[in-house]
C-alpha positions, 0 to 999 in steps of 0.5 A, spaced: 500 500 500 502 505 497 503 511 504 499 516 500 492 511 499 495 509 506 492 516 509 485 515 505 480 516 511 472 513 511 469 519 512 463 515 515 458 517 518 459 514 525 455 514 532 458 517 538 456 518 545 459 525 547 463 524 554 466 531 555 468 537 553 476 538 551 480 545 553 479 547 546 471 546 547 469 541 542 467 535 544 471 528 546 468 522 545 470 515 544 469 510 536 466 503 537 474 501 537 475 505 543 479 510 540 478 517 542 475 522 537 474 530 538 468 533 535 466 540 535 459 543 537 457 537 540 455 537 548 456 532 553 450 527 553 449 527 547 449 522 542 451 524 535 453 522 528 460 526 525 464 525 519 471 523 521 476 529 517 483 527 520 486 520 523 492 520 528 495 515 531 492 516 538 485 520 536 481 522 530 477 528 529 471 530 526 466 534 524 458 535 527 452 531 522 447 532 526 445 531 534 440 524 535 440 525 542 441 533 544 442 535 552 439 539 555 444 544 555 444 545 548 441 552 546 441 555 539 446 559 537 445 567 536 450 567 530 448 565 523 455 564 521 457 559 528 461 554 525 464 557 519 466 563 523 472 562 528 471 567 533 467 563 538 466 555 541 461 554 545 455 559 543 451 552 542 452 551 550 447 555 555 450 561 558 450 558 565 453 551 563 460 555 560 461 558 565 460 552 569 465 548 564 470 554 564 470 555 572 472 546 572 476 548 566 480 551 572 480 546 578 482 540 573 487 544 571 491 546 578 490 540 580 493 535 574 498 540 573 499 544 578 498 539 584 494 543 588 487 544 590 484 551 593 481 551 600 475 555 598 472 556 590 473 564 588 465 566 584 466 566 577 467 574 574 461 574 569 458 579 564 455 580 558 454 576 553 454 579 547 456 586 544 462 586 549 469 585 546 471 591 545 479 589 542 479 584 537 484 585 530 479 583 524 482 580 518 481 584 511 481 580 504 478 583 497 475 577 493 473 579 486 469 572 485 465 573 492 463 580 491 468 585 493 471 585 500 471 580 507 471 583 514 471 578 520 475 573 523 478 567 520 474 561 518 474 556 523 481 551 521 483 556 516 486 561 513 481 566 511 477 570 512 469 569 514 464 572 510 460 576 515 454 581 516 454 583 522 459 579 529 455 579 535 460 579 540 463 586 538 462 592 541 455 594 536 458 600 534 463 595 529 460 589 530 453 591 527 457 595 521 462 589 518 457 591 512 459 598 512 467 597 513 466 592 506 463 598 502 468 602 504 474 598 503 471 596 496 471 603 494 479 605 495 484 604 491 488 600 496 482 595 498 488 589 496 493 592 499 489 592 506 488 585 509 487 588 517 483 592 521 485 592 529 479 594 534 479 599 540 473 602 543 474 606 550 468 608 553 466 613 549 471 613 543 471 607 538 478 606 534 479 602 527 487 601 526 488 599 518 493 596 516 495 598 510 500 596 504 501 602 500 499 609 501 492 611 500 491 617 494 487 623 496 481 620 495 482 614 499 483 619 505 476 623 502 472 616 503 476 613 509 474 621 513 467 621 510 467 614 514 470 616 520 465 622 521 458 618 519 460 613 524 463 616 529 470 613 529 476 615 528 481 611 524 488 610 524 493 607 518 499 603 520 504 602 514 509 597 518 510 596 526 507 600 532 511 605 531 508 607 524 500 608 526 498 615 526 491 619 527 488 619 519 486 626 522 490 629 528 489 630 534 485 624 535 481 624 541 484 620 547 481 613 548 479 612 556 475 606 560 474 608 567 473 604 574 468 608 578 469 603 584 475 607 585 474 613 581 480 611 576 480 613 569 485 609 564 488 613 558 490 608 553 494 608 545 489 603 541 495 598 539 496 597 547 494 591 551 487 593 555 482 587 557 477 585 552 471 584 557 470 592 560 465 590 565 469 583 567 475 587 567 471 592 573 469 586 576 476 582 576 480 588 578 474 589 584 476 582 586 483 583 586 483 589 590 478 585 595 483 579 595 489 582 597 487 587 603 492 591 602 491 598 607 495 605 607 501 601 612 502 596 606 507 595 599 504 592 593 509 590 588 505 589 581 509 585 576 506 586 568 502 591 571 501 595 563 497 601 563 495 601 571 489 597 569 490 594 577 496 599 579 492 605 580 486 601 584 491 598 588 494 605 589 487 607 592 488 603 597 495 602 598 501 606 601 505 605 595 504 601 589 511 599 585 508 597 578 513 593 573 512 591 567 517 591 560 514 595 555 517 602 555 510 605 552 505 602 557 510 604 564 510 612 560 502 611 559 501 608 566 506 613 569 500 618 566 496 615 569 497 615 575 498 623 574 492 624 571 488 621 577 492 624 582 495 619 585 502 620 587 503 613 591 505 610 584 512 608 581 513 605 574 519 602 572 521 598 565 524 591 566 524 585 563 521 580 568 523 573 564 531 575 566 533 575 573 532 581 577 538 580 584 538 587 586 533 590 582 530 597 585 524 596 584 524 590 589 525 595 594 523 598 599 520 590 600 513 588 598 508 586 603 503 585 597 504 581 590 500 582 584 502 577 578 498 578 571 503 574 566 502 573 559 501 565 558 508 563 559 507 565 565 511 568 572 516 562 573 522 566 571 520 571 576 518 568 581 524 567 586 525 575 586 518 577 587 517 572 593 523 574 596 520 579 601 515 574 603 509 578 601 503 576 605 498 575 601 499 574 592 493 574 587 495 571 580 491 573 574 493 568 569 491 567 561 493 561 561 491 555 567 496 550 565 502 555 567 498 558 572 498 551 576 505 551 574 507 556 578 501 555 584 506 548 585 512 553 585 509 558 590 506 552 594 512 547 594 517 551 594 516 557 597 511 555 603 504 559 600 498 556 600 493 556 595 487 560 599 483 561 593 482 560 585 476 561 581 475 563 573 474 570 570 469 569 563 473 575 560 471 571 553 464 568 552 462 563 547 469 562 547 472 556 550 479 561 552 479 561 560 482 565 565 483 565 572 485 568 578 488 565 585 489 568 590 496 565 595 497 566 602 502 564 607 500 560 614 
């Protein structure tokens, strides 16, 4: 047998019990053979036929046929494009149940990869449902044969982009204009030479980033202006790295979100980091700040503090708020922050936090308080600097639980913590991504 007749695969259908949801939220189940099967959009419970797409060694995936036998969890999903758009998971399981899924999501992986189990379970940090995401970088394709230009996310398992009216998961001032956006772009000399649009909506301000491959003519700018004022954006043209994005129509007004539990209000450019959920970002940063304890005796060392989002919170509270992060543009924004709100109990300093940090200013004067919210590699080259002090009390926001339960094993084992508390934060509904937050204490 030759080894390309050799990957032929039966296409089915084939009957299956759905048993589980993976981490990536399709469905797990097992074929007559005992083999381990991964479907998506399939629930827990269910009886289900697929069409097996791709065999491996030790699993085989497949695609959705149809639902014999549907679980009660099961709802219809809002998008017409679920399945074909790769922006969400799970919006054919009932709000309730994601949660549900993620929090467990959660606990299962501290303990299978950290070892360690929570004393108590944190409630989950929710929000809303839809029209939350107020981040996201839209990919932008003309495609003479489909009709002019395609903006949205990629396709589920592809490349390209996702033919889409509208996204209910974005802010509605964008994701009820996808529409627009086509119609504009079809119109300028540039539409091939424009394959990305980057989101960032504030408070009161929605900002589009284009990516843009060559210089648009006058009559570009004419259309793209008349866009901006019919619906209220204001639109940025990158030509290359982050340094090259500039207003279309300076000045451009600031983009802002504020906290009002802690009358903070936070400046932001719109390439920077900021959480993607603004109402699950004020509950997290409520909770956070509600963990730690910190009173007007205490230090608090934040590590990849960005803009202040927890830092000037925190600063409300604390004595002193020593905010570490690596990127030099975020500590000058958030150096601004803290300016803007009054607060004069803040320092931020530029460091690179996967190096080691012997004898680094910002670990004195020494930390009664620690706040880590690492990207999804997580915290592990840092945390022997960051401990030294013996802080009191540590809360971990993470991106990522599996590197979160890799460092908890590090601050219990070797370090002496106790995992106190841990619970999930739904920053991204109908997705299957999961972030946590846990809080660390010592005996």
């Amino acid at each position: 047998m030759s080894r390309k007749s050799a990957r032929r695969v039966p296409v089915g259908p084939f009957e299956m019990t759905v048993a589980d949801l993976a981490a990536d939220g399709r469905g797990v189940g097992r074929d007559d053979t005992g083999k381990t099967v991964f479907v998506p959009d399939c629930l827990p419970g269910e009886r289900v036929t697929y069409l097996r797409k791709r065999q491996h060694r030790q699993h085989d995936e497949g695609l959705l046929e149809s639902v014999l036998e549907a679980a009660p969890e099961r709802v219809t999903p809002r998008c017409p494009y679920f399945g074909l758009c790769g922006g969400c998971a799970l919006q054919h399981l009932d709000a309730e149940a994601q949660v549900a899924f993620k929090q467990q999501q959660v606990l299962t992986t501290l303990a299978r990869v950290g070892g360690v189990i929570p004393d108590r379970t944190l409630p989950p940090v929710t929000g809303a449902r839809w029209g939350y995401r107020r981040r996201a970088r839209l990919g932008a394709k003309y495609v003479a044969k489909k009709g002019g230009t395609l903006v949205g996310f990629r396709e589920r398992g592809s490349p390209f982009v996702a033919m889409l009216d509208e996204c209910h998961v974005l802010v509605p001032a964008v994701g009820h204009r996808l529409t627009e956006l086509q119609t504009l772009i079809d119109g300028l000399s540039i539409r091939e030479q424009l394959p990305q649009i980057e989101v960032a909506a504030g408070d009161d301000v929605t900002a589009l980033v284009l990516r843009v491959l060559a210089t648009p003519s006058a009559a570009d700018r004419e259309q793209l202006a008349a866009f901006a004022r019919a619906n209220d954006f204001v639109i940025y043209l990158q030509t290359g790295g982050l340094d090259t994005v500039e207003p279309l129509q300076p000045p451009a007004p600031a983009l802002t979100y504020d906290l009002p539990e802690f009358d903070v209000r936070v400046t932001f450019e719109p390439t920077d980091f900021v959480q993607i959920h603004a109402e699950v970002n004020r509950g997290m940063v409520s909770q956070a700040v509600q963990l730690l304890e910190a009173g007007p005796s205490d230090t608090v060392l934040e590590l990849f503090a960005g803009l202040g989002n927890f830092s000037l919170p925190l600063a409300r509270r604390a004595g002193q708020v020593i905010a570490v992060e690596g990127e030099a543009g975020l500590v000058a924004r958030a150096r601004a922050n803290a300016a803007a709100n009054g607060l004069n109990n803040v320092e931020a300093h530029v460091a690179d936090l996967f190096e080691p940090a012997d004898g680094a200013v910002w670990l004195h004067p020494p930390a009664d308080r620690l706040l880590l919210d690492p990207p999804r590699s997580g915290a592990r080259e840092i945390l022997p600097a960051a401990v030294a002090s013996r802080p009191g009390r540590i809360v971990y926001c993470s991106c990522h639980p599996a590197t979160l339960a890799r460092d908890a094993a590090t601050l219990v084992n070797d370090f002496g913590y106790r995992l106190a508390a841990a619970g999930a934060v739904d920053m991204f509904p109908h997705t299957a991504h999961v972030e946590a937050m846990a809080l660390f204490t010592r005996d």
